[in-house]
PDBQT receptor file of N, H, CA, C and O in Angstrom, charges set to zero:
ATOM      1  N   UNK A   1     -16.945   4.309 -11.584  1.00  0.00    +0.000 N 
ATOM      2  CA  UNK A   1     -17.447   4.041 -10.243  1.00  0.00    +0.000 C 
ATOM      3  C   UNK A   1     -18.032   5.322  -9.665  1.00  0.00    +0.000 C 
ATOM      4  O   UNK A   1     -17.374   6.145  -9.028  1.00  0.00    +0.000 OA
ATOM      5  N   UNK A   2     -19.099   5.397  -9.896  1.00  0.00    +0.000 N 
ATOM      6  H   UNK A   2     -19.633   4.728 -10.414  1.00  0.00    +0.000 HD
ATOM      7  CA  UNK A   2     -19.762   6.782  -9.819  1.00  0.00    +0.000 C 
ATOM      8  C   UNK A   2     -20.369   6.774  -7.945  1.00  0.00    +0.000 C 
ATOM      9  O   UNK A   2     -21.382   6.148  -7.636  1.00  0.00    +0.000 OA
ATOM     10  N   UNK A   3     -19.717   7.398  -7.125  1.00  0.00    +0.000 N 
ATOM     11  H   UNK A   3     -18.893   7.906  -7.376  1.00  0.00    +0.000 HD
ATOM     12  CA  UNK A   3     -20.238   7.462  -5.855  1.00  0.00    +0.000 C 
ATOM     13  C   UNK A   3     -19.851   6.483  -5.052  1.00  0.00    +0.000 C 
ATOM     14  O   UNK A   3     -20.428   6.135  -4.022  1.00  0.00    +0.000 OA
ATOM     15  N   UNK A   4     -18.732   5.962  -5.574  1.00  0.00    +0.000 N 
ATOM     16  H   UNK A   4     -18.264   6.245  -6.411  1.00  0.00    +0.000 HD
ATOM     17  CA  UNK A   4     -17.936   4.862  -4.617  1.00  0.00    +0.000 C 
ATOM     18  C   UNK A   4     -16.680   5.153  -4.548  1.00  0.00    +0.000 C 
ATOM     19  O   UNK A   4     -16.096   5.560  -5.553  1.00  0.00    +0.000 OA
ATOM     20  N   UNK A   5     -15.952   4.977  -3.193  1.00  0.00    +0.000 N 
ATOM     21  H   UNK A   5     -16.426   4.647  -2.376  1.00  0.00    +0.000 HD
ATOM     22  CA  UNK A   5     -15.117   4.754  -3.395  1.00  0.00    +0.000 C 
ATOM     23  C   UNK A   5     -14.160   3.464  -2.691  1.00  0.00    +0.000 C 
ATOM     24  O   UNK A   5     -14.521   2.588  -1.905  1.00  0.00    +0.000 OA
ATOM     25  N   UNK A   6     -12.814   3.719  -3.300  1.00  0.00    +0.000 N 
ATOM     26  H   UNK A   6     -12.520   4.431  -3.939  1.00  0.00    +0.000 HD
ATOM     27  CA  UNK A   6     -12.000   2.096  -3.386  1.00  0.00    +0.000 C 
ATOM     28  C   UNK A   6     -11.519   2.364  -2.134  1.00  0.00    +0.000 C 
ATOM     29  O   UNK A   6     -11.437   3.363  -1.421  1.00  0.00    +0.000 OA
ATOM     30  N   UNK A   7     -11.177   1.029  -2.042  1.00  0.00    +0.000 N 
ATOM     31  H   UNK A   7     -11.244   0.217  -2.621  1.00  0.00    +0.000 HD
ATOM     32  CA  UNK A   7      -9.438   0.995  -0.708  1.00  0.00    +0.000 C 
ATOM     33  C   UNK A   7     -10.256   0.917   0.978  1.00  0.00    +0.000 C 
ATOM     34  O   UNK A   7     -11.458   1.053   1.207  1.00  0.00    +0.000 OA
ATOM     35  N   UNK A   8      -9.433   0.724   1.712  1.00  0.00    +0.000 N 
ATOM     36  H   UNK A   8      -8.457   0.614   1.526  1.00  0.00    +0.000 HD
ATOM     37  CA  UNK A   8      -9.942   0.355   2.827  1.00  0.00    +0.000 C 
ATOM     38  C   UNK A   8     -10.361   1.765   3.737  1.00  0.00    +0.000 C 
ATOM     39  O   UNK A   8      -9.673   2.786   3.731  1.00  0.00    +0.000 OA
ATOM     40  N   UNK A   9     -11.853   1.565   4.652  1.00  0.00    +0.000 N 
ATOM     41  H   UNK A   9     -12.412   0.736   4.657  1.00  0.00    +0.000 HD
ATOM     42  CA  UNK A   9     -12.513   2.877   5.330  1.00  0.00    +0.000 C 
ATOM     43  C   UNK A   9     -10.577   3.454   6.573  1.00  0.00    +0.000 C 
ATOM     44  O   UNK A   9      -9.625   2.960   7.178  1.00  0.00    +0.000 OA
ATOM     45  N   UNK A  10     -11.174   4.684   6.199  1.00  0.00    +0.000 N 
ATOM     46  H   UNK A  10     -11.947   5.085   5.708  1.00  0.00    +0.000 HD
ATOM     47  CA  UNK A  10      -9.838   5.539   7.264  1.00  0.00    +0.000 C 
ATOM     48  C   UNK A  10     -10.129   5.234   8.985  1.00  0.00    +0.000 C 
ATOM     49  O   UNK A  10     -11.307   5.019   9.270  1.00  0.00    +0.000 OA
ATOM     50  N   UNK A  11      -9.414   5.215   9.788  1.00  0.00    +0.000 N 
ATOM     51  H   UNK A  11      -8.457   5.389   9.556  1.00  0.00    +0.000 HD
ATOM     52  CA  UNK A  11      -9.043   5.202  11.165  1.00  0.00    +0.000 C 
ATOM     53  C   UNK A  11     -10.437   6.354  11.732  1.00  0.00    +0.000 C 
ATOM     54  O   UNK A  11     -11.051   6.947  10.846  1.00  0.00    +0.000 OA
ATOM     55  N   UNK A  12     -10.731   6.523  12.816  1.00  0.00    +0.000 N 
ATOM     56  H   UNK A  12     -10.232   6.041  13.537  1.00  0.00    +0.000 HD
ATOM     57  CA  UNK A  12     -11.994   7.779  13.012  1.00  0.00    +0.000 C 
ATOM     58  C   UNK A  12     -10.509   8.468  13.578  1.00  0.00    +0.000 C 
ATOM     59  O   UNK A  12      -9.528   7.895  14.052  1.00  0.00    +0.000 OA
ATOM     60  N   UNK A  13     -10.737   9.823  13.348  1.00  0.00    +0.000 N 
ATOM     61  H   UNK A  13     -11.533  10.289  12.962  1.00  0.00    +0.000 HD
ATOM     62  CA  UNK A  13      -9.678  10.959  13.669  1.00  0.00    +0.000 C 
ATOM     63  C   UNK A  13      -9.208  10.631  15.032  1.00  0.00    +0.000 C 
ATOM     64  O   UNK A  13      -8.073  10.283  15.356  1.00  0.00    +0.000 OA
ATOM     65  N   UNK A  14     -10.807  10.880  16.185  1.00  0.00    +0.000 N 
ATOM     66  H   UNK A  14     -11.729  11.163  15.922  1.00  0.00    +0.000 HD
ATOM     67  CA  UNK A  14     -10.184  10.928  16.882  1.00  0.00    +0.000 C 
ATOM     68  C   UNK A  14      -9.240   9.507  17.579  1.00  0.00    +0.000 C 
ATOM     69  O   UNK A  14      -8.527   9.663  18.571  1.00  0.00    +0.000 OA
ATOM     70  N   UNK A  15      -9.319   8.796  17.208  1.00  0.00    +0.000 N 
ATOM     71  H   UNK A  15      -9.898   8.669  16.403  1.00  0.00    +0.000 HD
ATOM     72  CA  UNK A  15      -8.304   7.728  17.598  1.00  0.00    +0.000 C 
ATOM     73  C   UNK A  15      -6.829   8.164  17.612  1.00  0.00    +0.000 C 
ATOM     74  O   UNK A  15      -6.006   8.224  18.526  1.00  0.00    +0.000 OA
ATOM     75  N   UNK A  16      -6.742   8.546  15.844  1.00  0.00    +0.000 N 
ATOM     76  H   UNK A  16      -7.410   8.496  15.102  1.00  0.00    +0.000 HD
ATOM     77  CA  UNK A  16      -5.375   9.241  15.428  1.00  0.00    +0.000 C 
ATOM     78  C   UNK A  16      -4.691  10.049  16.711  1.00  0.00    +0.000 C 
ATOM     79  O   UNK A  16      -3.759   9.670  17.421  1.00  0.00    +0.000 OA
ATOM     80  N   UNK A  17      -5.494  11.351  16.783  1.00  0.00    +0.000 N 
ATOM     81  H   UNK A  17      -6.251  11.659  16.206  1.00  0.00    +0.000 HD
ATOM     82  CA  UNK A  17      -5.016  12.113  17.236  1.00  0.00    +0.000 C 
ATOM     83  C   UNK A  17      -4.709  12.058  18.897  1.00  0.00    +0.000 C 
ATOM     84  O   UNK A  17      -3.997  12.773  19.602  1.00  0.00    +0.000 OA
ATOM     85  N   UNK A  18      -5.687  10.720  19.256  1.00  0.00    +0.000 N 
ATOM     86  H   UNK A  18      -6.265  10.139  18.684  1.00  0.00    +0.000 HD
ATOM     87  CA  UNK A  18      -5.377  10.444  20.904  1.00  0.00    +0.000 C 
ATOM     88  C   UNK A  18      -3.282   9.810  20.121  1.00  0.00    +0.000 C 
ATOM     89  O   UNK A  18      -2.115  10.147  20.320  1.00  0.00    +0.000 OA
ATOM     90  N   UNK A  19      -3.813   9.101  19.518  1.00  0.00    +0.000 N 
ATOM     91  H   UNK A  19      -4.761   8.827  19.357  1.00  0.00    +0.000 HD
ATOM     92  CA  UNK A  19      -2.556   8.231  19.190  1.00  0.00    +0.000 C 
ATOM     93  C   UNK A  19      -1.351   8.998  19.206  1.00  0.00    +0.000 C 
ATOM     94  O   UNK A  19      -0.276   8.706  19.729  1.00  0.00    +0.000 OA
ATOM     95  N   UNK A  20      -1.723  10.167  18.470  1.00  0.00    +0.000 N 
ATOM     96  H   UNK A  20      -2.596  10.404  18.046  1.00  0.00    +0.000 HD
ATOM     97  CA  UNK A  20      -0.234  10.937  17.928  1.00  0.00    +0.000 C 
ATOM     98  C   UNK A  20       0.059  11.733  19.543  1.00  0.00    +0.000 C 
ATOM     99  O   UNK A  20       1.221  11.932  19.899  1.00  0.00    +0.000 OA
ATOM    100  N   UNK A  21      -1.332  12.215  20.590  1.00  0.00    +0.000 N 
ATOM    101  H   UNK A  21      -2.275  12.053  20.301  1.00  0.00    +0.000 HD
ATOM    102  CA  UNK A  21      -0.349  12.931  21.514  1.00  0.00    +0.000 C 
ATOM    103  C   UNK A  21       0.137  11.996  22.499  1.00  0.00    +0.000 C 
ATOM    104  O   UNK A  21       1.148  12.201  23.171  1.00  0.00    +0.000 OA
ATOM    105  N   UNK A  22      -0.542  11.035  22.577  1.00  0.00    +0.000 N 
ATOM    106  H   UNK A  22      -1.363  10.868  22.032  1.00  0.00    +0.000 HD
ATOM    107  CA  UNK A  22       0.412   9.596  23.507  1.00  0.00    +0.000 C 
ATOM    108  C   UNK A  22       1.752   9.535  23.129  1.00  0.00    +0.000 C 
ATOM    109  O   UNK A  22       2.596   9.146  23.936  1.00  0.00    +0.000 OA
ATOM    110  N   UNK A  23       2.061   9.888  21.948  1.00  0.00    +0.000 N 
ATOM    111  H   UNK A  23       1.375  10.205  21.292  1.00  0.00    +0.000 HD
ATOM    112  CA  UNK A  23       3.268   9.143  20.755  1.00  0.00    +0.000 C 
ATOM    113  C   UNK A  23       4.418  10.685  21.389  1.00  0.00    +0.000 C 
ATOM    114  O   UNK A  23       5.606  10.732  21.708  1.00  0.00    +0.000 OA
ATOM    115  N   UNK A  24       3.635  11.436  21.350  1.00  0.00    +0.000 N 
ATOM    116  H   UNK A  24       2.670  11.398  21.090  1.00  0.00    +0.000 HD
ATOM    117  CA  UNK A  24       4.518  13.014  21.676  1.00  0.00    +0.000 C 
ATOM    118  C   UNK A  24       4.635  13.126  22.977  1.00  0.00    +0.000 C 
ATOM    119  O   UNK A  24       5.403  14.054  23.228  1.00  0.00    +0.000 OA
ATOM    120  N   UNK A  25       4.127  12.481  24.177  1.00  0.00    +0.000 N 
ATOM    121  H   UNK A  25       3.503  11.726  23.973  1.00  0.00    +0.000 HD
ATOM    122  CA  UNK A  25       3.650  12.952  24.994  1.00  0.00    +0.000 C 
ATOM    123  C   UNK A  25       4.991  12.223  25.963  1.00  0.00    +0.000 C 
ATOM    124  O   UNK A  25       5.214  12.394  27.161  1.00  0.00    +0.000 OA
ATOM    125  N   UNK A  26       5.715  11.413  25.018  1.00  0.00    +0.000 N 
ATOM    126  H   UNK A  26       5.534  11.274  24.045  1.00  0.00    +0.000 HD
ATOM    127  CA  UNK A  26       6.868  10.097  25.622  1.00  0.00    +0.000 C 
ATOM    128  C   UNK A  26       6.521   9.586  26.746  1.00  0.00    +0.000 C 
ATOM    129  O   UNK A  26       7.412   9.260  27.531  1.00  0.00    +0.000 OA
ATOM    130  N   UNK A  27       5.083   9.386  27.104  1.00  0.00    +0.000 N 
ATOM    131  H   UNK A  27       4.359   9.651  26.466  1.00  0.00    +0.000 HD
ATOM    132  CA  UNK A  27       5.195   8.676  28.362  1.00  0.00    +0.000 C 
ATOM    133  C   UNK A  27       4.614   7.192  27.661  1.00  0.00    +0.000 C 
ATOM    134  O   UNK A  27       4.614   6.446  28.641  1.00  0.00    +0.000 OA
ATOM    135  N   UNK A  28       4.169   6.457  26.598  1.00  0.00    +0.000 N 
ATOM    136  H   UNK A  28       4.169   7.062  25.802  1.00  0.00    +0.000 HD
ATOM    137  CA  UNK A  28       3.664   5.523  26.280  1.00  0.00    +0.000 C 
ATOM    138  C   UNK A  28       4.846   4.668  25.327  1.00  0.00    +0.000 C 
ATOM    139  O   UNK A  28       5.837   5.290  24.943  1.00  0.00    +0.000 OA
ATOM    140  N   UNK A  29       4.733   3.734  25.103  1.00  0.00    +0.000 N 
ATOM    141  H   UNK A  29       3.928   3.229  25.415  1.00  0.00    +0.000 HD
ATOM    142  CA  UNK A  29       5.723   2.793  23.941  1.00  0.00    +0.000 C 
ATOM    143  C   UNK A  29       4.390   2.587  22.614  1.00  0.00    +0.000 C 
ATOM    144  O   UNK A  29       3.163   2.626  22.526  1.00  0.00    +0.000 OA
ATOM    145  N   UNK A  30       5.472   2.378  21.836  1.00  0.00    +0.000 N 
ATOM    146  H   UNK A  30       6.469   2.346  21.908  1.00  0.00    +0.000 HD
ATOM    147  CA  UNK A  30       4.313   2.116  20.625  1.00  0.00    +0.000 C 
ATOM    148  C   UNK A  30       3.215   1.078  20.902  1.00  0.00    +0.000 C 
ATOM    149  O   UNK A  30       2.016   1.178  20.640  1.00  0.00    +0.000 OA
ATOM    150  N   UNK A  31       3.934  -0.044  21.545  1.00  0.00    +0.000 N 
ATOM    151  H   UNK A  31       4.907  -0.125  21.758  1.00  0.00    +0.000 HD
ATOM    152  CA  UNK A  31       3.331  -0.852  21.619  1.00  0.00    +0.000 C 
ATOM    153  C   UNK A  31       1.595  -0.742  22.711  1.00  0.00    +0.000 C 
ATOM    154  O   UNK A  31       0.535  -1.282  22.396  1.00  0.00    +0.000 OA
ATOM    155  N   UNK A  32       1.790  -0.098  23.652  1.00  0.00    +0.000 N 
ATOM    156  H   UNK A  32       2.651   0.340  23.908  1.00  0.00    +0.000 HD
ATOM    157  CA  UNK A  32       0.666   0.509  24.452  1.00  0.00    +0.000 C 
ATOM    158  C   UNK A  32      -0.185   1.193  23.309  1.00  0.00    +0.000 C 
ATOM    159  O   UNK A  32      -1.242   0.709  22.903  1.00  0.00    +0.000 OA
ATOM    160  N   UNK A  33       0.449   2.524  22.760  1.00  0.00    +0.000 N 
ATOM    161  H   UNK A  33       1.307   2.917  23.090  1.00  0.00    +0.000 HD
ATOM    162  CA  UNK A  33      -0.494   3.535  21.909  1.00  0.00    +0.000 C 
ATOM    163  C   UNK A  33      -1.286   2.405  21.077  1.00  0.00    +0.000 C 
ATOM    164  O   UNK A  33      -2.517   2.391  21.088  1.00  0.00    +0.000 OA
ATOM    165  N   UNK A  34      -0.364   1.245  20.192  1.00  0.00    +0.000 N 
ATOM    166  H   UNK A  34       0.636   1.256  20.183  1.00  0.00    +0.000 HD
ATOM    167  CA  UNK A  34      -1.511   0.728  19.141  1.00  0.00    +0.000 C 
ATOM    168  C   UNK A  34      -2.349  -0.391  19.944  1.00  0.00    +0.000 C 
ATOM    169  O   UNK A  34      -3.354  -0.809  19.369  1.00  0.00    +0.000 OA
ATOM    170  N   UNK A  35      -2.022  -0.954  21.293  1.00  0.00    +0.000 N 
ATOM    171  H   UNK A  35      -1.206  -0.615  21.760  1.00  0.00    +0.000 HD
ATOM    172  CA  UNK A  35      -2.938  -1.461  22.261  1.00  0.00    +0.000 C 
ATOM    173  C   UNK A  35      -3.594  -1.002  22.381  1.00  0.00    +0.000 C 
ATOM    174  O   UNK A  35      -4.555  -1.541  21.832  1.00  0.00    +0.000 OA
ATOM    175  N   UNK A  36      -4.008   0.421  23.135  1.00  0.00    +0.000 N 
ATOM    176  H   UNK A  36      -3.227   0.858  23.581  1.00  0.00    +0.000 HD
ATOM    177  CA  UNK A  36      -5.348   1.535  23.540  1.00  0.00    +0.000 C 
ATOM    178  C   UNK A  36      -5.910   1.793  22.215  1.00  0.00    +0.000 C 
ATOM    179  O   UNK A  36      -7.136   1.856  22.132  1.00  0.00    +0.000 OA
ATOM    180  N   UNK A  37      -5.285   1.933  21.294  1.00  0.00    +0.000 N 
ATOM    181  H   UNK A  37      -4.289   1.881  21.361  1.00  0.00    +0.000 HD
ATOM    182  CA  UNK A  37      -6.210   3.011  19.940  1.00  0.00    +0.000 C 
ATOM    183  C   UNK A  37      -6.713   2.710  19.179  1.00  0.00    +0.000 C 
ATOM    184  O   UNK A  37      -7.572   3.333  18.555  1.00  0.00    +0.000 OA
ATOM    185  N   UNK A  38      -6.109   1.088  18.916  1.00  0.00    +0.000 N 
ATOM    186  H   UNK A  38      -5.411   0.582  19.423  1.00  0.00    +0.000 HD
ATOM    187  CA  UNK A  38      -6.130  -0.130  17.835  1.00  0.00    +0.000 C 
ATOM    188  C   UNK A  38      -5.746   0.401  16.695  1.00  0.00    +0.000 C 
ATOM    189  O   UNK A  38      -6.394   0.068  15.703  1.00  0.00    +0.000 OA
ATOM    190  N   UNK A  39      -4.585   1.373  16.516  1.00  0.00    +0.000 N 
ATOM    191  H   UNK A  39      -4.058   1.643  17.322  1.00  0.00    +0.000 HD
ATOM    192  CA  UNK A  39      -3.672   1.331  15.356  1.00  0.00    +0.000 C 
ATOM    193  C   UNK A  39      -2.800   1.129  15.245  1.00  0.00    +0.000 C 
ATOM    194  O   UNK A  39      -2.042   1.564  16.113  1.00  0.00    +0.000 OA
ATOM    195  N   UNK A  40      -2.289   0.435  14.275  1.00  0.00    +0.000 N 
ATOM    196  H   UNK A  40      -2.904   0.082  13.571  1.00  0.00    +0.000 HD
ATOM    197  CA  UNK A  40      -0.959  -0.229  13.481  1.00  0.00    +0.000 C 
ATOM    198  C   UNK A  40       0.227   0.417  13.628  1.00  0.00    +0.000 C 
ATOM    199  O   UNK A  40       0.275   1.519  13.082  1.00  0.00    +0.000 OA
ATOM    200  N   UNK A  41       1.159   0.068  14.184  1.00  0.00    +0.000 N 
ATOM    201  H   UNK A  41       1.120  -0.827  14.628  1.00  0.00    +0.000 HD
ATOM    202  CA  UNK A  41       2.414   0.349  14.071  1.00  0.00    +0.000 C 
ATOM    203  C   UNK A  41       2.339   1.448  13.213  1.00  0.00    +0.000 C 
ATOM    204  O   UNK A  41       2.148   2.612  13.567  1.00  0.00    +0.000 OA
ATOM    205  N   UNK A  42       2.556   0.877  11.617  1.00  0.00    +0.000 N 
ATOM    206  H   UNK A  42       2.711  -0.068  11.330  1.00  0.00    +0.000 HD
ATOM    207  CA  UNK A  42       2.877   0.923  10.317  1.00  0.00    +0.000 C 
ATOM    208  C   UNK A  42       1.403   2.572  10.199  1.00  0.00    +0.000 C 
ATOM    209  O   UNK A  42       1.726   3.651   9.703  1.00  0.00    +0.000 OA
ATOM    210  N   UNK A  43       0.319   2.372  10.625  1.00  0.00    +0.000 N 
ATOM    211  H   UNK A  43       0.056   1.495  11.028  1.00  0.00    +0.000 HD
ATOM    212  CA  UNK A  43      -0.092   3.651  10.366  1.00  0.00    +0.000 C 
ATOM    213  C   UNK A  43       0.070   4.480  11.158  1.00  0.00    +0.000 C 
ATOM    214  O   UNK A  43       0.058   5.666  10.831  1.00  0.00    +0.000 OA
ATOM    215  N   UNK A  44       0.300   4.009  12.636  1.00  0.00    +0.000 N 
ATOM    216  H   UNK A  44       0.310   3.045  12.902  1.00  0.00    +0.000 HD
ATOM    217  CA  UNK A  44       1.148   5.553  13.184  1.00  0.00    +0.000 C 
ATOM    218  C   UNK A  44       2.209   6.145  12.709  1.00  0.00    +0.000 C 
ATOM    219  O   UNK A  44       2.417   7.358  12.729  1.00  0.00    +0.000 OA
ATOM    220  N   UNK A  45       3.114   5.060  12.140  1.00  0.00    +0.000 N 
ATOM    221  H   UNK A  45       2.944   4.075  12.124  1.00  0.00    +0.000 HD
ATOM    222  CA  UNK A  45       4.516   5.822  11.593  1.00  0.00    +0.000 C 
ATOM    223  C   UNK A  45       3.524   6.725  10.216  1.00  0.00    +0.000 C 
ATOM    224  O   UNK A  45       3.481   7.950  10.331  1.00  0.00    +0.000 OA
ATOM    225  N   UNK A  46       2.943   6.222   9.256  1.00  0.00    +0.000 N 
ATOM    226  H   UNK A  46       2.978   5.227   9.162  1.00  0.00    +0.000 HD
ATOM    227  CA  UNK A  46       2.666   7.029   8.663  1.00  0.00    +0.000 C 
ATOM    228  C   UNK A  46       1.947   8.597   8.657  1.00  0.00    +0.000 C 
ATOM    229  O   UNK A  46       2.142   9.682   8.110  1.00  0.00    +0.000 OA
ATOM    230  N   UNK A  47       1.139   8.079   9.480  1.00  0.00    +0.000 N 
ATOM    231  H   UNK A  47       0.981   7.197   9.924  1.00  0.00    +0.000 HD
ATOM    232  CA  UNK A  47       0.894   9.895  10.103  1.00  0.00    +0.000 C 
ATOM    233  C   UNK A  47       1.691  10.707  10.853  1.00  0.00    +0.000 C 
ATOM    234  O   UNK A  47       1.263  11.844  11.054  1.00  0.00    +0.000 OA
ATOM    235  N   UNK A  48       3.129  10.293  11.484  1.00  0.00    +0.000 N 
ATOM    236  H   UNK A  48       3.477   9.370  11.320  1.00  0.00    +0.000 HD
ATOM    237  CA  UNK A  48       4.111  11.234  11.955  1.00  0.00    +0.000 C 
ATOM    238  C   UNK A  48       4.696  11.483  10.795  1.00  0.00    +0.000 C 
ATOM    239  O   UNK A  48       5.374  12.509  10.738  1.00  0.00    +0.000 OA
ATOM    240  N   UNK A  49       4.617  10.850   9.904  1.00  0.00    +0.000 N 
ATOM    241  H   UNK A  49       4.066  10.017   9.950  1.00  0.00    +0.000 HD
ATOM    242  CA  UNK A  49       5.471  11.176   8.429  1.00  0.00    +0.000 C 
ATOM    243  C   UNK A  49       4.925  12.503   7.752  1.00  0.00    +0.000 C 
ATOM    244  O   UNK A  49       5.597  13.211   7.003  1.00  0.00    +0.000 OA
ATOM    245  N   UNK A  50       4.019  12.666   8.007  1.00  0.00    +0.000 N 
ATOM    246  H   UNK A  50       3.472  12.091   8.616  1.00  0.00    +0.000 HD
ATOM    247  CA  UNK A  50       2.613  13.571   7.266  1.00  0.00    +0.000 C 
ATOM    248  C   UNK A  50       2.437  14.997   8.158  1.00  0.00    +0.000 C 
ATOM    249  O   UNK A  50       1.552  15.802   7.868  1.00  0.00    +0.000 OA
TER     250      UNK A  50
């Protein structure tokens, strides 16, 4: 697969990173952060993992 690649396109950063200081910032619930950012539970936990 020359110049392709597999698996699903990534989140745009800055979403992430609004996400992660909402997430630090303890004034939001998860549930708000992946309301505003439109990310997943399951991939915010993975980028605090990281």
């Amino acid at each position: 697969m020359k110049g392709k690649s597999g698996g699903r396109p990534k989140k745009p950063d800055y979403n992430v990173h609004r996400a992660l200081d909402m997430y630090w910032s303890k004034k939001y619930t998860i549930a708000q952060i992946t309301e505003a950012t439109g990310i997943s539970k399951t991939t915010l936990y993975r980028y605090l993992d990281n």
